[in-house]
Backbone bond lengths (Angstrom), bond angles and torsions (degrees), N, CA, C in turn:
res aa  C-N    CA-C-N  psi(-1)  N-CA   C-N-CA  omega(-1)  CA-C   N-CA-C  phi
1 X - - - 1.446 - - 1.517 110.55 -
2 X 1.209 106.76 40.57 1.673 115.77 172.82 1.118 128.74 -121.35
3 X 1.301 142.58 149.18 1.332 146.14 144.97 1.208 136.54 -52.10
4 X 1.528 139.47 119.02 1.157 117.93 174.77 1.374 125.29 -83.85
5 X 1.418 139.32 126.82 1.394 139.87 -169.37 1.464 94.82 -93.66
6 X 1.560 113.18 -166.25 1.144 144.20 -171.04 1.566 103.81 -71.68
7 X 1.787 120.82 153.62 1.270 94.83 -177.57 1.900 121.98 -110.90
8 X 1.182 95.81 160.04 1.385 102.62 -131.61 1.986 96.98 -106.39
9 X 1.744 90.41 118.56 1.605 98.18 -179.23 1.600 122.54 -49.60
10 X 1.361 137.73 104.02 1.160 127.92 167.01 1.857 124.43 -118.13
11 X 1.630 116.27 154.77 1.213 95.62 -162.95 1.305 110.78 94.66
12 X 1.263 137.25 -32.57 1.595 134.27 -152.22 1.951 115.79 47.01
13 X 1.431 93.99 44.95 1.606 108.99 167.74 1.347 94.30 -152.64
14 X 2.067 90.32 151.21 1.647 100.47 145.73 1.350 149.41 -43.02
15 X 0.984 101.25 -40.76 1.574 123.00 -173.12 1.128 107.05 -101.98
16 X 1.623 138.88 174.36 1.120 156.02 135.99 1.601 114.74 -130.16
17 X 1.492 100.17 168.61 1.708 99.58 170.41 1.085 89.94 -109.23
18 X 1.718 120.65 174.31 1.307 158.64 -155.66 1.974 76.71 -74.90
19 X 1.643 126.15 -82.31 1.255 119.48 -167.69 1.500 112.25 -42.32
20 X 1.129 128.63 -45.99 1.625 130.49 -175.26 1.639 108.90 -66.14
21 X 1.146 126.31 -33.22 1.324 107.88 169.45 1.180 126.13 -96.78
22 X 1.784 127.29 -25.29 1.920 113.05 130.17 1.258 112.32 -16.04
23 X 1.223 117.59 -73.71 1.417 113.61 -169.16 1.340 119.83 -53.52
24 X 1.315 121.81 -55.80 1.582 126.57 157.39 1.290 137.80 -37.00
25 X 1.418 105.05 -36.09 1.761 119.59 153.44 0.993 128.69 -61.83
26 X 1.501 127.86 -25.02 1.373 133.93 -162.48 1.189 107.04 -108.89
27 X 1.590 117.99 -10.69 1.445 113.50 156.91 1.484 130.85 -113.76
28 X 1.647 110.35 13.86 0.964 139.21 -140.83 2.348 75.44 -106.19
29 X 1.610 92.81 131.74 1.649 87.03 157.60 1.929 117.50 -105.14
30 X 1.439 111.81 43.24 1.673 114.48 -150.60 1.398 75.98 -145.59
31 X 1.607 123.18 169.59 1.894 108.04 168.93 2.011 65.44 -146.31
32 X 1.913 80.68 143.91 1.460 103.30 -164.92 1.596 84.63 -139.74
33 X 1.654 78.22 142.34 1.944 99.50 -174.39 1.926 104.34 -76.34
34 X 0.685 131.45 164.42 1.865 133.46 159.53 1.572 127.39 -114.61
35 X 0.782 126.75 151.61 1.110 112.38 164.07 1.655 117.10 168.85
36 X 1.584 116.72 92.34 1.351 141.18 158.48 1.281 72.85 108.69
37 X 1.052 142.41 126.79 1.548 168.15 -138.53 1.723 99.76 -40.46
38 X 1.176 133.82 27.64 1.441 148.30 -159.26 1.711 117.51 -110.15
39 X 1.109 148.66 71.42 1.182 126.98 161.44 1.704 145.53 -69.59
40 X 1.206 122.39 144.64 1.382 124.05 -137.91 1.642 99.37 -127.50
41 X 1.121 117.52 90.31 1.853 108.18 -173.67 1.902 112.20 -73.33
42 X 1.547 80.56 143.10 1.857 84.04 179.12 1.034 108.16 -130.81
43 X 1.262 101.43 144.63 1.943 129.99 -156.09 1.160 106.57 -92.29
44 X 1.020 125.74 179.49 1.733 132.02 161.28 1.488 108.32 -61.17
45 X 1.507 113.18 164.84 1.198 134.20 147.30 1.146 137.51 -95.03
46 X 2.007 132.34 143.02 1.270 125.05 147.82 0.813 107.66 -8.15
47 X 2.307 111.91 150.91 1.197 136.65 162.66 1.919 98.55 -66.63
48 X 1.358 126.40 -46.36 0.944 133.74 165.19 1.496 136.34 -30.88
49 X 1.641 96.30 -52.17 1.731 112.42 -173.03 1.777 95.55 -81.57
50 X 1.380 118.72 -24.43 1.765 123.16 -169.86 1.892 77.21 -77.85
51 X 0.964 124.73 -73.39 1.877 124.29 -151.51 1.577 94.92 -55.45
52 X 0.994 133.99 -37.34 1.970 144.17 -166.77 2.135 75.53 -76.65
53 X 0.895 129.35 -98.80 1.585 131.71 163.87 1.180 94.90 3.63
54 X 1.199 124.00 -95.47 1.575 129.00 -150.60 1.285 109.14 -63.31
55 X 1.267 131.23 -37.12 1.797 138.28 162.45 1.896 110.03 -45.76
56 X 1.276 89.31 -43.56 1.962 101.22 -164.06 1.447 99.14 -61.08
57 X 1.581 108.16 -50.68 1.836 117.08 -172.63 1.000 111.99 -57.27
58 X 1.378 116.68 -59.34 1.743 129.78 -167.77 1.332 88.73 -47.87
59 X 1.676 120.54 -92.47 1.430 127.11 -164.93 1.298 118.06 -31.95
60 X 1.728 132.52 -48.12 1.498 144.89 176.11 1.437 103.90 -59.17
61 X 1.420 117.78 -50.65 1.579 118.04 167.08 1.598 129.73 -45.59
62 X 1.090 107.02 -57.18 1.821 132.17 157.39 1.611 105.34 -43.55
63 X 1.277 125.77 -59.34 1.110 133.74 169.64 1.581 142.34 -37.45
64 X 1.368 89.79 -50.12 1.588 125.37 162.27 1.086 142.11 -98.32
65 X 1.549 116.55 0.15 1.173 122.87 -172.13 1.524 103.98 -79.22
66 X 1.688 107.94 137.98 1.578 110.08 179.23 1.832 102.08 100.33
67 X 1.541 120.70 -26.32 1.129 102.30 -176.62 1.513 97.63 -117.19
68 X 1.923 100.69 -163.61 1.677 104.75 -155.18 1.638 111.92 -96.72
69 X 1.386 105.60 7.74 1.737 109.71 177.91 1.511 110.17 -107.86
70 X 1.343 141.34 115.99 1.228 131.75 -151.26 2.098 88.77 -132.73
71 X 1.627 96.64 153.42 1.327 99.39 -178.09 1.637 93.75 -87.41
72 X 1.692 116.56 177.56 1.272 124.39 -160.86 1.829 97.56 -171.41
73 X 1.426 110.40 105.13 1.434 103.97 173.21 1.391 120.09 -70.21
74 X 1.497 104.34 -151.57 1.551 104.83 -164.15 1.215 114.49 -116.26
75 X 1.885 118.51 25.71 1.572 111.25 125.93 1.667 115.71 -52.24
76 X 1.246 120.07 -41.33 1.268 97.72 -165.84 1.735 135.69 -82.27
77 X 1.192 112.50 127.73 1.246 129.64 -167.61 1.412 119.56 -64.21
78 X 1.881 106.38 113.86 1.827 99.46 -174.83 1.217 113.19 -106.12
79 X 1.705 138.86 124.68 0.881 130.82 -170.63 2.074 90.82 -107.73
80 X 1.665 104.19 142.31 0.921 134.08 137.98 1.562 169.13 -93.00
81 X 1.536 98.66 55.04 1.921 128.05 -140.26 1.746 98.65 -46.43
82 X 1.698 127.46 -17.11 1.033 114.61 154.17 1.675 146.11 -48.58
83 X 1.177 106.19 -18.11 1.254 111.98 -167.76 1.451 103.41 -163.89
84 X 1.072 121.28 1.83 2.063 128.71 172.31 1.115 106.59 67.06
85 X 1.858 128.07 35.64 1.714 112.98 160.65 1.406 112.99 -94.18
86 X 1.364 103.49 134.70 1.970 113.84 -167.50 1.770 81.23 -113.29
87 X 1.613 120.49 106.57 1.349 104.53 157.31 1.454 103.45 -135.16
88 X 1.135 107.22 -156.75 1.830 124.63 -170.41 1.372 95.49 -139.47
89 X 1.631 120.01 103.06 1.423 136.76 158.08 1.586 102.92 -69.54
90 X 1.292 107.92 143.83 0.883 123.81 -179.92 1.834 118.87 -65.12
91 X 1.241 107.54 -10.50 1.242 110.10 173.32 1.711 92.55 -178.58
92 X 1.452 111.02 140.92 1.671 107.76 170.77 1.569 83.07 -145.84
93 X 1.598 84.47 153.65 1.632 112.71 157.03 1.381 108.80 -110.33
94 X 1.511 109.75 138.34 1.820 135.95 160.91 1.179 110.66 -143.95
95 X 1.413 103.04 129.75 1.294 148.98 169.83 1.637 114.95 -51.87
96 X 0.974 106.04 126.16 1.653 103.75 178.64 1.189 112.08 53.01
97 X 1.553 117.09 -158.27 1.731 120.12 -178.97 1.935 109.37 -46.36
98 X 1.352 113.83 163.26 1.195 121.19 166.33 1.221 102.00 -95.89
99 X 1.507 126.17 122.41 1.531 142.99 -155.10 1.883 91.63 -117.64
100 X 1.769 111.19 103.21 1.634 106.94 -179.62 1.715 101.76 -77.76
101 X 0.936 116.71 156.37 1.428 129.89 -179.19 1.802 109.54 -84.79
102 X 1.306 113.97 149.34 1.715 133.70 -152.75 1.222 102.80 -67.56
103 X 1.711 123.37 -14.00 1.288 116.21 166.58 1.779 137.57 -120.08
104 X 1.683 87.52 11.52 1.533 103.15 175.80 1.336 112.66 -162.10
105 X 1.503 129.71 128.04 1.824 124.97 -144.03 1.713 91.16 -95.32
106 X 1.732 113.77 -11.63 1.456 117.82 174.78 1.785 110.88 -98.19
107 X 1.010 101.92 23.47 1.286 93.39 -176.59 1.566 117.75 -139.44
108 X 1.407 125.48 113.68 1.506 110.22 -160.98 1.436 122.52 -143.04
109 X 1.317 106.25 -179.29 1.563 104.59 -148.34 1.508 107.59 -116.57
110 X 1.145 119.61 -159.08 1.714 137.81 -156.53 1.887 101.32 -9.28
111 X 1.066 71.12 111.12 1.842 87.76 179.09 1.492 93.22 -111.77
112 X 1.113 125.99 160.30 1.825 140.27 169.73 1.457 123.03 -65.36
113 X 1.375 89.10 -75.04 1.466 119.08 -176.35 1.775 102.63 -104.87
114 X 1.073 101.29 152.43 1.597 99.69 159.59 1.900 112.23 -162.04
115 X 1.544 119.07 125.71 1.301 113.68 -159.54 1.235 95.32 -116.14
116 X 1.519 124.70 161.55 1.131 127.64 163.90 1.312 113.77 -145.74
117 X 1.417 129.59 163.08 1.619 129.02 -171.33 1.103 102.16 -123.96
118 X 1.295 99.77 139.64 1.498 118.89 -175.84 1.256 131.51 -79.20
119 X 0.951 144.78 131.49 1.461 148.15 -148.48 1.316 89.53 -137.90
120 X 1.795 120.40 164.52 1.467 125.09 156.75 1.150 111.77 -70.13
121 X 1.305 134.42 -7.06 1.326 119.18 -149.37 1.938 90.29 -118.01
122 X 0.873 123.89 -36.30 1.343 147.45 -166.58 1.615 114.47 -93.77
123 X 1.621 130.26 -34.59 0.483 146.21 -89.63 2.327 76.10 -118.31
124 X 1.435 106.15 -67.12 1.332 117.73 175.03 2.172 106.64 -48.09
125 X 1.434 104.32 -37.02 1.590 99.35 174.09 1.264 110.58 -75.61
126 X 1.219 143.03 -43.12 1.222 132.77 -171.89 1.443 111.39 -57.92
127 X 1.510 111.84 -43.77 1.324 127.05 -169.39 1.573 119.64 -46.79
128 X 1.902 91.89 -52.92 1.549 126.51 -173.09 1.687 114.93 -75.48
129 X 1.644 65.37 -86.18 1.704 86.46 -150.47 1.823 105.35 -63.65
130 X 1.770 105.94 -46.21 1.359 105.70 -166.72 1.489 85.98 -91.07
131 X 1.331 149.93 21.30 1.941 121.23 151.81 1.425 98.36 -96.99
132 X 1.374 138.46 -5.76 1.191 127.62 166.46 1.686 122.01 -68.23
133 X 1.890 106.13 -47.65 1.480 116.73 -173.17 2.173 86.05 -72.15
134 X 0.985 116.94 -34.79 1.655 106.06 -168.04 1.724 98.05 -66.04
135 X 1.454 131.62 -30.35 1.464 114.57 -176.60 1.564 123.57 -80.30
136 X 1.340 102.10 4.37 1.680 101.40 158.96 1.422 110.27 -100.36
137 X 1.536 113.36 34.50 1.459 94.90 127.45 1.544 130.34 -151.39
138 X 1.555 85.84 144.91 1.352 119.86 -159.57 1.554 120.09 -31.16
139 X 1.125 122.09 -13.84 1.169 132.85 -151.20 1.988 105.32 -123.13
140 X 0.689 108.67 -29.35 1.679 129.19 163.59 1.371 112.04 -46.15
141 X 1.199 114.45 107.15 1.495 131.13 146.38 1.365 171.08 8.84
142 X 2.324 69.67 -122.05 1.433 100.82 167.56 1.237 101.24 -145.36
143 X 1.166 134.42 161.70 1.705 146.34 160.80 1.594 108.44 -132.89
144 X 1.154 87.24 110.33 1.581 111.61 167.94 1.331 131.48 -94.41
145 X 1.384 115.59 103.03 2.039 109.87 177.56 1.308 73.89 -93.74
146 X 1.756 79.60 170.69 1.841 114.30 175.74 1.038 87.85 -152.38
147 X 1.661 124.77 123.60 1.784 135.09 168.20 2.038 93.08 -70.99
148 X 0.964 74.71 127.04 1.964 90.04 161.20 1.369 121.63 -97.79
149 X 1.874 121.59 25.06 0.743 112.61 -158.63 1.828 95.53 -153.64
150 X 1.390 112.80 -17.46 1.080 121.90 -169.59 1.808 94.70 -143.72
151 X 1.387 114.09 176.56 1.436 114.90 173.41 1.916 96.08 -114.74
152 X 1.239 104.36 87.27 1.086 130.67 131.72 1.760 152.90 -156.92
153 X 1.384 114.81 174.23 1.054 90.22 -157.44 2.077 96.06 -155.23
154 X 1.004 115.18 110.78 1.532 161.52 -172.37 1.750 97.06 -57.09
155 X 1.617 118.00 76.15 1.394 84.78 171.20 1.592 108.13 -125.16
156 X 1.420 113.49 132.74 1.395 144.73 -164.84 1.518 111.48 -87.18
157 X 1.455 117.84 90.26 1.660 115.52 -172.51 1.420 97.52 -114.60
158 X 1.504 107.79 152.31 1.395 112.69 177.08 1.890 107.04 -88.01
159 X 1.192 147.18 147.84 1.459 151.32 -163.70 1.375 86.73 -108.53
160 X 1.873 85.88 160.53 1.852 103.70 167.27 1.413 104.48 -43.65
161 X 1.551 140.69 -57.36 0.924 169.93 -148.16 2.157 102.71 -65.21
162 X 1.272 113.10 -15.27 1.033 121.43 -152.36 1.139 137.68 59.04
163 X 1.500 125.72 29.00 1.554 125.11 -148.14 1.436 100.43 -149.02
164 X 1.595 102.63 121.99 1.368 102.66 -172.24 1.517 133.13 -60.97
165 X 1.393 147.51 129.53 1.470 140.07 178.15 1.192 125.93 -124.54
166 X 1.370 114.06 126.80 1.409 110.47 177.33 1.146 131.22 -110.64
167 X 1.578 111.35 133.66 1.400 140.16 -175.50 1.780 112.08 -96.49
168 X 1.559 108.22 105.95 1.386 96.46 156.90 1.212 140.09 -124.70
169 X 1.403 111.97 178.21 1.672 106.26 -150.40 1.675 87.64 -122.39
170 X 1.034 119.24 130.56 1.716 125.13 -152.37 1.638 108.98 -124.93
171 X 1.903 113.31 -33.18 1.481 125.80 -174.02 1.322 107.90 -99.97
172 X 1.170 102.79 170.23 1.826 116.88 166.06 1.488 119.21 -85.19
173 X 1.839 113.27 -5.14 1.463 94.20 156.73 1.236 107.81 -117.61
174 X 1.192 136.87 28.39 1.364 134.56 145.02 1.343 129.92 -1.26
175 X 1.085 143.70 160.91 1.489 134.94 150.73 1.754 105.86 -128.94
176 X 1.111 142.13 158.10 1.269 141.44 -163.21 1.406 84.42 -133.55
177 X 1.474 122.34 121.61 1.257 133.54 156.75 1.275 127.19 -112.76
178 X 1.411 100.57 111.39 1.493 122.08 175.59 1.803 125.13 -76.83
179 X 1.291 102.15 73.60 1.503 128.07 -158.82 1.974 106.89 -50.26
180 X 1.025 111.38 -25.66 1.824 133.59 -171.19 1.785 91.41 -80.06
181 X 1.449 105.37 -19.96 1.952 100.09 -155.25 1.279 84.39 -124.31
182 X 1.341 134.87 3.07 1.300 131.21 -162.35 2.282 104.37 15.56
183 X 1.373 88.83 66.64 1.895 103.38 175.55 1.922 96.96 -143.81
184 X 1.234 96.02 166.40 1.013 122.39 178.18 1.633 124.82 -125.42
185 X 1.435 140.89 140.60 0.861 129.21 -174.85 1.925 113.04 -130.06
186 X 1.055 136.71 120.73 1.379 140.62 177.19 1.422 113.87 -66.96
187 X 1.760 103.48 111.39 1.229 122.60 -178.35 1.606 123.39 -58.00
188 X 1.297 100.40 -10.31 1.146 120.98 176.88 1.690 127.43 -85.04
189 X 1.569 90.04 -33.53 1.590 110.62 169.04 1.525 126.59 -89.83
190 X 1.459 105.18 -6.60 1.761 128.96 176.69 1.671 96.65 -64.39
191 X 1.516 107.55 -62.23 1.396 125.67 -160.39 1.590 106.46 -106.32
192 X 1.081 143.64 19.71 1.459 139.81 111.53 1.632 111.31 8.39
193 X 1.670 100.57 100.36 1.789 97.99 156.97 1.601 98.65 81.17
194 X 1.449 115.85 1.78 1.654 107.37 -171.22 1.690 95.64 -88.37
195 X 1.636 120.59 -21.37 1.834 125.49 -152.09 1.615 93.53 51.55
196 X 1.362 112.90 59.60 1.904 95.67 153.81 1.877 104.66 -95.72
């Protein structure tokens, strides 16, 4: 449930390694994205983008409860050992155990699904730059935006074919089908309490 800002000098260098900004996170009271020796600070969120959040969990929780894919907010830390981005999706699904990645026991890997909400500010990276670094990995899905600003909602499935397609869900009686969970979710119950 954050924003990513501008990226942000630490250390008194450009760069960092993968260990120096662990380290910087863990004393850090802000949680900052990485990526190629770069850290990226993230702000708060809309009252809006938190209620679209708090609608997504509950329902995905309800959904899943009893089976082996569980939702996970955006304390939790996703590492991507393809290309070194350490961020916090706004919400991910993983399957079975949470598996931490070979260079941080808080930080972990192949998630299913992974959604994020759209912000103005955020809104062109999620789209671009960060659904490109999210398809190296292997284990990925679906990618889900949700506009926090409009009623729609962006969902990104990979085909028999291997090739990603997107389906969107544009009304308030929509249903959002999460094809990986064979579930469904009510577009109507996403945006609850938002007045879209």
């Amino acid at each position: 449930m954050y924003e990513v800002r501008e990226p942000t000098i630490a250390y008194g260098k450009q760069k960092l390694s993968i260990e120096e900004y662990l380290q910087f996170e863990k004393e850090s009271i802000e949680k900052h994205e990485f990526y190629q020796g770069e850290i990226f600070a993230m702000s708060g969120a809309s009252s809006r983008h938190v209620k679209i959040h708090s609608n997504l969990f509950i329902a995905l929780g309800s959904l899943l409860k009893g089976k082996p894919c569980k939702p996970y907010g955006s304390d939790l830390r996703i590492y991507i050992p393809q290309n070194t981005l350490f961020t916090y999706p706004d919400l991910a699904i993983i399957c079975n155990d949470l598996i931490s990645s070979d260079v941080d026991e808080n930080s972990f890997i192949q998630p299913t699904i992974i959604f994020e909400i759209l912000s103005p500010s955020t809104k062109q990276y999620d789209r671009g730059e960060k659904f490109r670094l999210y398809r190296a990995i292997s284990s990925l899905k679906e990618y889900i935006l949700i506009d926090s600003e409009s009623i729609n909602v962006e969902a990104f499935r990979i085909n028999e074919k291997g090739f990603w397609e997107l389906h969107e869900y544009r009304t308030i009686n929509d249903q959002l089908i999460l094809s990986s969970l064979a579930i469904t979710i009510s577009i109507q119950d996403i945006y609850e309490g938002t007045k879209l």
